[in-house]
C-alpha positions in Angstrom: 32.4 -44.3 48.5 31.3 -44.8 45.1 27.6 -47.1 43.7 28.8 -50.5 43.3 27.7 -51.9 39.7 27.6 -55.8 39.5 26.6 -57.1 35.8 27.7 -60.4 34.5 25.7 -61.9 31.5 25.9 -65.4 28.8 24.6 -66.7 25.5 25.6 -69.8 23.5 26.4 -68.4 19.6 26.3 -70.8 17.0 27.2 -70.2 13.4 26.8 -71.8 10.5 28.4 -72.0 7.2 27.5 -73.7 3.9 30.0 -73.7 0.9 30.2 -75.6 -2.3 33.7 -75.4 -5.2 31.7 -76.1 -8.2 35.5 -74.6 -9.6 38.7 -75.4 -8.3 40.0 -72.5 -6.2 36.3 -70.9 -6.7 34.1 -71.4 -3.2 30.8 -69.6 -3.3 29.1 -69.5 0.5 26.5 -68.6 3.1 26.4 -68.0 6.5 24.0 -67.4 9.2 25.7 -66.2 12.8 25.1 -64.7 16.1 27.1 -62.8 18.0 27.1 -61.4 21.7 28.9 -58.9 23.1 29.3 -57.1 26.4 29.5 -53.5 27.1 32.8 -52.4 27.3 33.8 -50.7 30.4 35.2 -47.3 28.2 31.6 -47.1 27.1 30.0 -48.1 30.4 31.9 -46.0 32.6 33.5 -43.4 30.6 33.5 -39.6 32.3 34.5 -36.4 31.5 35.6 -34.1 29.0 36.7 -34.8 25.8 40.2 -33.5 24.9 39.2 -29.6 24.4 36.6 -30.1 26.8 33.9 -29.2 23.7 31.6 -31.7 24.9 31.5 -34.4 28.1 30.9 -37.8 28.3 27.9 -39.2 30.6 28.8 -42.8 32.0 25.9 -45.3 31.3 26.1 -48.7 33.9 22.5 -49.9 32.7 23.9 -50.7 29.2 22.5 -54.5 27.7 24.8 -56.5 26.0 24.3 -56.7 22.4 22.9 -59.6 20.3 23.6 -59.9 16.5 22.0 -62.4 13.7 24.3 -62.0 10.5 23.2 -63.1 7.1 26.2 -63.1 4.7 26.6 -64.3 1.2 29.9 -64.8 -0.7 32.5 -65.7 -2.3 36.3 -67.1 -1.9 38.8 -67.3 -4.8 42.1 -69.0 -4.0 44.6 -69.5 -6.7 48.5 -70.8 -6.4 51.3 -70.8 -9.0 49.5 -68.6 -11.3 51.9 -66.5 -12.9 55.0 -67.5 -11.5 55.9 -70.7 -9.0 55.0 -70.8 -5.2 53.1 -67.2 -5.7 49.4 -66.6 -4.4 46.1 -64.8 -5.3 43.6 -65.0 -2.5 40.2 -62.7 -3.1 37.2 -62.6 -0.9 34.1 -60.8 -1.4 30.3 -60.7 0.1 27.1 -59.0 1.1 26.0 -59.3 4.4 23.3 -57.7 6.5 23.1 -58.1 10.5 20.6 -57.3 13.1 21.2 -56.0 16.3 19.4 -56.3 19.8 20.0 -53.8 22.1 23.0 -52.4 19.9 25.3 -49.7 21.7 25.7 -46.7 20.0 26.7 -43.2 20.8 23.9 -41.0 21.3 23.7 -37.1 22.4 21.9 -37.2 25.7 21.5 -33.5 26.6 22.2 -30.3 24.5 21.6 -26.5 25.4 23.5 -24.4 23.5 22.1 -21.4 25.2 23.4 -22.2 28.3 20.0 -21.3 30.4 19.0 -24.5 31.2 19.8 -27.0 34.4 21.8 -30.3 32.8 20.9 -34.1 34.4 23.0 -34.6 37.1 25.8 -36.6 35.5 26.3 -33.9 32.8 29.1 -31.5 33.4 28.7 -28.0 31.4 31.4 -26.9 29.7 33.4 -23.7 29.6 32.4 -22.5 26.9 28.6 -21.2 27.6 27.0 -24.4 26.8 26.3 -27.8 27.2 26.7 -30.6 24.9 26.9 -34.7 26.7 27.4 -37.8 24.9 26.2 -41.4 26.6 27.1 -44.9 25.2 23.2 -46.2 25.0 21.6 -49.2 23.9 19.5 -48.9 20.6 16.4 -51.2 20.8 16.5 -52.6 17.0 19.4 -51.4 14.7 20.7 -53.2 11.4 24.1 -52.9 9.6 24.7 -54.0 5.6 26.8 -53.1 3.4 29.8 -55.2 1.5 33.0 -55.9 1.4 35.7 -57.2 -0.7 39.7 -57.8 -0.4 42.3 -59.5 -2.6 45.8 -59.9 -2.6 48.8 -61.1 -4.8 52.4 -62.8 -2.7 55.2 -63.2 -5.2 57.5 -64.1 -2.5 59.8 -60.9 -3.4 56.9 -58.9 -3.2 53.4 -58.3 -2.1 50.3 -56.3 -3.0 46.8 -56.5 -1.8 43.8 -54.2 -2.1 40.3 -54.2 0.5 37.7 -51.8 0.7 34.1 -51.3 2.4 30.6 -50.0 2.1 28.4 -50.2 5.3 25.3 -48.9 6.9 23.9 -48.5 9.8 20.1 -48.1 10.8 18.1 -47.3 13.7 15.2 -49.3 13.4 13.5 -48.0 16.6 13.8 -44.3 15.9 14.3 -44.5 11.5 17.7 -42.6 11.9 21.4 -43.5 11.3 23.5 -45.2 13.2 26.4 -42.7 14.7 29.5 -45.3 15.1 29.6 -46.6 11.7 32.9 -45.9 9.9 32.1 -44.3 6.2 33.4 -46.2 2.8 37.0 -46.8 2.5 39.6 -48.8 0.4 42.8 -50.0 1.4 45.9 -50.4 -1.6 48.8 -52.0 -0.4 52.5 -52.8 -1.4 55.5 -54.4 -0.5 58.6 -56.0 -0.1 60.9 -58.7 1.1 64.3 -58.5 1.7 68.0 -60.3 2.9 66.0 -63.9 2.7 62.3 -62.6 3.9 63.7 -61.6 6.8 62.6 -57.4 6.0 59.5 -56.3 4.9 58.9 -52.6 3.6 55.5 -52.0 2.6 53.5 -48.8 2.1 49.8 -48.7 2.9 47.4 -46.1 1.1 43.8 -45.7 2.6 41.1 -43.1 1.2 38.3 -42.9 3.5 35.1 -40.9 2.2 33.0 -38.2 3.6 30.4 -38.5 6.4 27.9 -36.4 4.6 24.6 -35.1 7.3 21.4 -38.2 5.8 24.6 -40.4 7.8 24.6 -38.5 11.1 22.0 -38.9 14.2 20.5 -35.5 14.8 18.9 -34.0 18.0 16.6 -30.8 19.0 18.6 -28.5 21.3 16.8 -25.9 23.2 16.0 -23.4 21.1 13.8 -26.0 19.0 16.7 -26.5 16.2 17.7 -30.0 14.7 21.2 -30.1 14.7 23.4 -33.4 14.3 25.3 -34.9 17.1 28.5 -34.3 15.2 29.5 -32.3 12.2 29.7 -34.1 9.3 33.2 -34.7 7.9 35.7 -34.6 4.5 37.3 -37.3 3.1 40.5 -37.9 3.5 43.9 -40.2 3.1 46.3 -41.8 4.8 49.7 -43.1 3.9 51.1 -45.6 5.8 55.0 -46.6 5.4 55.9 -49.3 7.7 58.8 -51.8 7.8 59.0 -55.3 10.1 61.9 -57.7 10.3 63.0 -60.8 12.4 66.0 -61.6 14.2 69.1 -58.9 13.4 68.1 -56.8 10.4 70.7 -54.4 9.4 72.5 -54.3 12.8 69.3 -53.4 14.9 67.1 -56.1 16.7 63.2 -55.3 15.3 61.6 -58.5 16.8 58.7 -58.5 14.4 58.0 -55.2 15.8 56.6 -52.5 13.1 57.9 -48.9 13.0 55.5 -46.5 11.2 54.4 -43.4 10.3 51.6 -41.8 9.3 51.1 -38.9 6.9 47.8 -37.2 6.7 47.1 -36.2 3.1 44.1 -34.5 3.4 42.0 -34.0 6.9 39.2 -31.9 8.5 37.5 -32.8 12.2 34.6 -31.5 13.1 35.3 -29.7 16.3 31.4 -31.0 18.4 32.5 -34.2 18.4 36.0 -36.2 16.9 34.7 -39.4 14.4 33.0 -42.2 16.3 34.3 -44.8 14.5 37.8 -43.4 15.5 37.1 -44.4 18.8 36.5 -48.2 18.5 38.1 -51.5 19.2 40.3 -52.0 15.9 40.6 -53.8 12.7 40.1 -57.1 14.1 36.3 -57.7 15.4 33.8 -58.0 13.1 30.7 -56.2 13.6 29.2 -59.1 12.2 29.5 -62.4 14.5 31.8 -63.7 11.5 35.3 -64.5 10.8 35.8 -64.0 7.7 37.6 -61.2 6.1 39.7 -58.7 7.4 37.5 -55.7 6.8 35.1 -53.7 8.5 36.5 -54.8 11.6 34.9 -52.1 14.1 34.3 -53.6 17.2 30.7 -54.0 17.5 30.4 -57.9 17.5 32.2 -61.1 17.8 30.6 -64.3 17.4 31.6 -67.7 19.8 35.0 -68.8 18.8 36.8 -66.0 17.1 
């Protein structure tokens, strides 16, 4: 029978936000937030090997939940009718920088690429000659800035809408980089309506940039050598083509359901580790303890209410 592991945790996490439209359709803002959030149980109990079995992944029950105070400043631009009737231009852009207690982070726990020396007990080797382990563990003091910005233009007929990111992440304790933060990206989008709104086709272009090594952790194996906990990485792009309809569309039922498929343009993976930020919660939790926008949306924090 396996350890029983009983953790239960609660924090009240207010937010505040102060805006003023000196303009019509022009809302400059700031806003101070907290956020709390729970370890998840793929980072608390996740075990074994990775697909390729190139490294293995240490389960870590003692993680602390994580605590964020977000300072943000920005703006919001809302516009209607503006070069035709009924269309819309809504932009959003801001600066914010948030500090994390106890922040949960991916972290190498135990290296030996020699393959001479005895791993902890919950590290596997693997069957290669070595050993290489990844844990989900709390970092004492981290901070994450960067900015953001989307807009986007509705016609009605059609649709087009651009966001992009630039984000860091610190280690305060240690003076390093964070490992799970997802590099610079932008997002172009276009699209469609068609038989009455009731089909959308759209196509979604995203270039992500390099994770170059001064954005990487790095650890001393064995032999006395620094090496990073994951290679760094080349940036690439994704197109997206997608389409999403209503009730019958064309003779098949799609119920708001989208079919898509992606085509890697340009693409190269490390093989010690896949990208961390690959392996988080999605595009719609802020790692901020906001609400906001609708980038940056990695997982790491969500505030009371969202």
């Amino acid at each position: 029978m396996g350890e029983s592991i009983s953790n239960s945790g609660e924090r009240i996490s207010p937010k505040t936000t102060i805006g003023i439209t000196p303009i019509a359709g022009l809302t400059p803002y700031v806003t101070y937030a907290e956020g709390y959030r729970a370890p998840a149980v793929t980072e608390t109990f996740i075990a074994g090997f990775h697909p390729g079995s190139f490294f293995y992944f240490e389960p870590n029950p003692s993680l602390k939940p994580e605590v964020g105070h977000n300072k943000e400043v920005g703006l919001n631009i809302k516009y209607d009718n503006v070069f035709a009737d009924n269309d819309k231009f809504r932009a959003k852009i801001n600066a914010f920088q948030n500090d994390v207690t106890n922040y949960i982070d991916l972290a190498q726990g135990f290296i030996d690429v020699t393959g001479t020396l005895t791993p902890p007990p919950l590290c596997v080797p693997t069957p290669f000659s070595y050993t290489d382990c990844f844990q989900y563990q709390n970092v004492g003091s981290a901070r994450i800035y960067g900015f953001e910005l989307q807009a986007s233009y509705d016609a009605g007929p059609w649709f087009a809408s651009v966001s992009g990111q630039h984000l860091r992440g610190e280690n305060v304790t240690l003076g390093a980089p964070l490992a799970t933060i997802p590099p610079n990206q932008i997002s172009f989008v276009l699209g469609t309506r068609w038989l009455d709104k009731k089909l959308t086709v759209a196509a979604r272009w995203t270039a992500v940039a390099a994770k170059p090594l001064n954005q990487i952790p790095t650890v001393v194996s064995d032999n006395g050598a620094t090496l990073p906990i994951f290679d760094p990485t080349h940036s690439y792009n994704l197109v997206n083509l997608y389409t999403r309809g209503g009730s019958r569309v064309l003779g098949r039922e799609l119920v708001e359901r989208g079919l898509s498929q992606v085509y890697v343009l340009q693409q190269r993976v490390g093989l010690r580790c896949p990208k961390p930020w690959h392996n988080l919660q999605g595009l719609r939790d802020d790692p901020r303890g906001n609400t906001g926008g609708q980038i940056a949306r990695n997982g790491k924090m969500q505030s009371a209410g969202d």
